[in-house]
C-alpha positions in Angstrom: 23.1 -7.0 -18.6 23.7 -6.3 -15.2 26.7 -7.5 -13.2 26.8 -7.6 -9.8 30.5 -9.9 -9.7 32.7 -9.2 -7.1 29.7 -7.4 -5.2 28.6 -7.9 -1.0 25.3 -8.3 -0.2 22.8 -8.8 2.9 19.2 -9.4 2.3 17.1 -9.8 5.5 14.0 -11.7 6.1 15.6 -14.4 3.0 14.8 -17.6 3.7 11.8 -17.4 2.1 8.9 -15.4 0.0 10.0 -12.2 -1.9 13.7 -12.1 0.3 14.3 -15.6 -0.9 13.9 -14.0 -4.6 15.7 -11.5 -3.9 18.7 -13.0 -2.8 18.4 -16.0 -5.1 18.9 -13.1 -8.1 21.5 -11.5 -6.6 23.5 -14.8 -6.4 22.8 -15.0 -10.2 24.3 -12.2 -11.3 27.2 -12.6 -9.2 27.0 -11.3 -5.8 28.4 -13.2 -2.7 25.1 -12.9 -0.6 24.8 -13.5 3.0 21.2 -15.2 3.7 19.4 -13.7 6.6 16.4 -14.8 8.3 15.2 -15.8 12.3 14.8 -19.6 11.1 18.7 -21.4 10.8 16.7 -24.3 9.3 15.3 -22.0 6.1 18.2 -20.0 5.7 20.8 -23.1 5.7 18.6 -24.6 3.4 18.3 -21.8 0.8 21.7 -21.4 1.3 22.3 -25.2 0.3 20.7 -24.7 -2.4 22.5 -21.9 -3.8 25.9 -23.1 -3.0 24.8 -26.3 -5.4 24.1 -24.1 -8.0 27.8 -23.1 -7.5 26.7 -19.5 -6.3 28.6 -17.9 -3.2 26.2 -17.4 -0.1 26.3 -17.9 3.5 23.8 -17.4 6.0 23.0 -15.3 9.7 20.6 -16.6 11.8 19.1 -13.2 12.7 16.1 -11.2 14.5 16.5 -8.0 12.9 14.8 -6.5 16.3 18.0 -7.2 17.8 20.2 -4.7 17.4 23.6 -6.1 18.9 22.8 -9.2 16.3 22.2 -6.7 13.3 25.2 -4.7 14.6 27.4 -7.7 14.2 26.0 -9.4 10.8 27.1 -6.3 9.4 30.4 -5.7 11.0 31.5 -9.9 10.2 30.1 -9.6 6.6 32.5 -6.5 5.6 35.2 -7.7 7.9 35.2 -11.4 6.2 34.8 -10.1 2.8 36.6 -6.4 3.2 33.5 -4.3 1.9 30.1 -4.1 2.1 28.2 -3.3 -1.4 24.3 -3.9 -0.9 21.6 -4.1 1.8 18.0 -5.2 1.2 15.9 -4.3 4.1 13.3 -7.0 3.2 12.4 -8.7 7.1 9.3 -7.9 8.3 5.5 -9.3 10.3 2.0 -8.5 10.2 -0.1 -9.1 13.5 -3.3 -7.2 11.7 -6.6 -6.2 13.8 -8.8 -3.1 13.8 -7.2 -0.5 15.9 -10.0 -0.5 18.2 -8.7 -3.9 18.8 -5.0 -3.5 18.9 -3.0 -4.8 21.3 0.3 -3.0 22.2 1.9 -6.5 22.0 0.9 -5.9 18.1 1.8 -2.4 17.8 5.5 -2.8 19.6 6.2 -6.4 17.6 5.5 -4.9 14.5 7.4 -1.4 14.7 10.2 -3.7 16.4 10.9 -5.4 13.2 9.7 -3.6 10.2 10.8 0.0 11.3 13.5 -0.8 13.9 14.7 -3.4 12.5 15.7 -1.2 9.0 17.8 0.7 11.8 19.0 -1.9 13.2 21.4 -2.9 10.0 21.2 0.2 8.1 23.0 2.3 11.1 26.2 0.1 11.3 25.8 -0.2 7.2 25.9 3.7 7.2 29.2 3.7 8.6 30.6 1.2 7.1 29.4 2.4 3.7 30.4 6.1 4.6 34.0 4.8 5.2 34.5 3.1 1.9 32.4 5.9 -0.4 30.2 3.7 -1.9 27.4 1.2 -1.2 23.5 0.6 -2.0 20.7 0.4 0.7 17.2 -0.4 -0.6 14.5 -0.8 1.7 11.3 -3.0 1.4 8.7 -0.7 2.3 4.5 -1.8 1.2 2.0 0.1 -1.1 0.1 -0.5 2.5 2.0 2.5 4.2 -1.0 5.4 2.6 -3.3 3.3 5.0 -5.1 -0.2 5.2 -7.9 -1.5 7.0 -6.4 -3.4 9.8 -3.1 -2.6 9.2 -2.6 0.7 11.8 0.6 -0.8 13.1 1.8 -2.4 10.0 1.1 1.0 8.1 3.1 3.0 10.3 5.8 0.9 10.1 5.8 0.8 6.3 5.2 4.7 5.9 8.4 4.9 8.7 10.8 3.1 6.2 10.0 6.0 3.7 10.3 8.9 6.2 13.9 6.9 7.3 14.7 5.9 3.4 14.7 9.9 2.1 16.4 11.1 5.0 19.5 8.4 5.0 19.4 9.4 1.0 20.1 12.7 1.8 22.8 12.0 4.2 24.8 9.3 2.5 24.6 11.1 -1.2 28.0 12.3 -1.1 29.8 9.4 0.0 28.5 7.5 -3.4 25.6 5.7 -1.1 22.1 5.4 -2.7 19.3 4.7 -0.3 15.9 3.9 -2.1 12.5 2.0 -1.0 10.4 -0.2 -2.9 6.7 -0.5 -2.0 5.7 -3.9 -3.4 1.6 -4.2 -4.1 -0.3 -7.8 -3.8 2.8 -10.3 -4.8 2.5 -14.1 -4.8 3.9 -15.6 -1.6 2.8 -18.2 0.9 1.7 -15.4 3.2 -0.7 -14.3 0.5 -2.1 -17.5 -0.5 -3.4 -18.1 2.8 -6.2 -15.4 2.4 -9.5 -16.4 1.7 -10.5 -17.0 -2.1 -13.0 -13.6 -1.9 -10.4 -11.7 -0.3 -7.9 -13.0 -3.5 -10.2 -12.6 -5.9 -10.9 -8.6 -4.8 -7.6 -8.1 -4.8 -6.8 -8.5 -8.2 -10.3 -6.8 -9.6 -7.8 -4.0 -8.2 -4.7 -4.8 -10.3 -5.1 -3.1 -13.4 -2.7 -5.7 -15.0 -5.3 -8.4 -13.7 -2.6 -10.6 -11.7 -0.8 -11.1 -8.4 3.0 -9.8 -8.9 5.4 -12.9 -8.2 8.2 -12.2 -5.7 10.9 -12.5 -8.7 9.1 -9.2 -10.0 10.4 -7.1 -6.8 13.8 -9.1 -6.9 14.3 -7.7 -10.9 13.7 -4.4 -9.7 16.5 -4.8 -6.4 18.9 -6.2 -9.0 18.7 -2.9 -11.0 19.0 -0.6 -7.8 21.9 -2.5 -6.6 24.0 -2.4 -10.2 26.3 0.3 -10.9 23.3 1.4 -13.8 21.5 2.6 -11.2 24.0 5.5 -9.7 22.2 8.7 -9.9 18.8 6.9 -8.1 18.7 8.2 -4.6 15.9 8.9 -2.0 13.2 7.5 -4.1 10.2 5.3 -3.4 9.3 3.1 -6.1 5.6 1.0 -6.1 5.5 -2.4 -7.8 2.1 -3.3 -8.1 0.8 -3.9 -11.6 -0.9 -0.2 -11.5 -2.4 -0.9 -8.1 -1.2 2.4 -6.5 -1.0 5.5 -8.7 
């Protein structure tokens, strides 16, 4: 059974979808969690709904693209609670076209949050995690980062949390800090369910396992990185995709 009592953690991009899942298991198994996402309204609300359950969250109203703001949710988090134990790297966009097509606006909005944003917390969360010897950073990368039509800025940005994932493993190792990504396949979410039946239907003649994954799935797998039981995982990148990506 894993325990996470007593624990600190920030998931990003949590008001909703897979981050919402995330944090929402977190709470369960005992963590005080600080809800993050760009939308107070979402983020109080998940919140209000934890706190009913008699779970310990808060929330930070935060564009991870901002680094002063990312900066200071994770210096107030280990200041008001003394120590900071997890961070889930889950916030991200899509603004998909063919690169022949691509706007820079695209390109630069996408890298901004899904690559510079990781930075953006896991820099500060680096020294604050160096400092007390211990901590868990697990980034949500995408099976989409070996390539996707479409998805030239998205893919960069995903195959960038890797390349920053397995070099921060290699860095924080001996200060007790474990730094792994997880590459979620085609999961369950609202942002999903607004493709068009074909392109649904094609996805999971892909899935060996013949289903969409559902966002509690990915938030299992966090849970298990972010335990003590996990110790010895470092610098690794882990697809969940129901035998989508081999």
């Amino acid at each position: 059974m894993i325990d996470l009592t007593g624990k600190s953690a920030i998931v990003t991009g949590s008001g909703r979808g897979i981050g919402r899942a995330i944090a929402v298991k977190l709470a369960e198994l005992g963590a005080a969690v600080t809800i993050c996402d760009i939308s107070e309204e979402i983020a109080s609300a998940t919140v209000s709904e934890l706190r009913q359950r008699g779970l310990e969250a808060d929330y930070f109203v935060l564009d991870v693209a901002d680094a002063d703001a990312a900066r200071a949710l994770i210096e107030k988090t280990a200041e008001k609670r003394g120590k900071l134990d997890i961070l889930v790297n889950n916030a991200g966009i899509n603004r998909d076209a063919m690169l022949h097509k691509m706007e820079r606006k695209q390109w630069d909005e996408v890298i901004a949050v899904n690559l510079t944003g990781t930075y953006n917390t896991m820099q500060p969360a680096s020294i604050q995690m160096r400092e007390q010897k211990s901590g868990r950073i697990i980034n949500i990368s995408s099976s989409s980062w070996m390539g996707n039509i479409g998805q030239a800025n998205y893919a960069a940005s995903k195959a960038g949390v890797i390349g920053l994932t397995k070099t921060a493993s290699r860095e924080l190792a001996k200060y007790n800090v474990t730094v792994n990504a997880i590459c979620p396949g085609f999961i369950d979410t609202d942002m999903t369910r607004g493709v068009p039946d074909k392109v649904w239907d094609l996805m999971i003649s892909k899935i060996p396992m013949g289903r969409a994954g559902a966002p509690e799935d990915v938030a299992n797998l966090i849970a298990f990185l972010a335990s003590d039981t996990a110790s010895y995982i470092t610098g690794e990148v882990i697809n969940i995709g129901g035998g989508m990506v081999l």
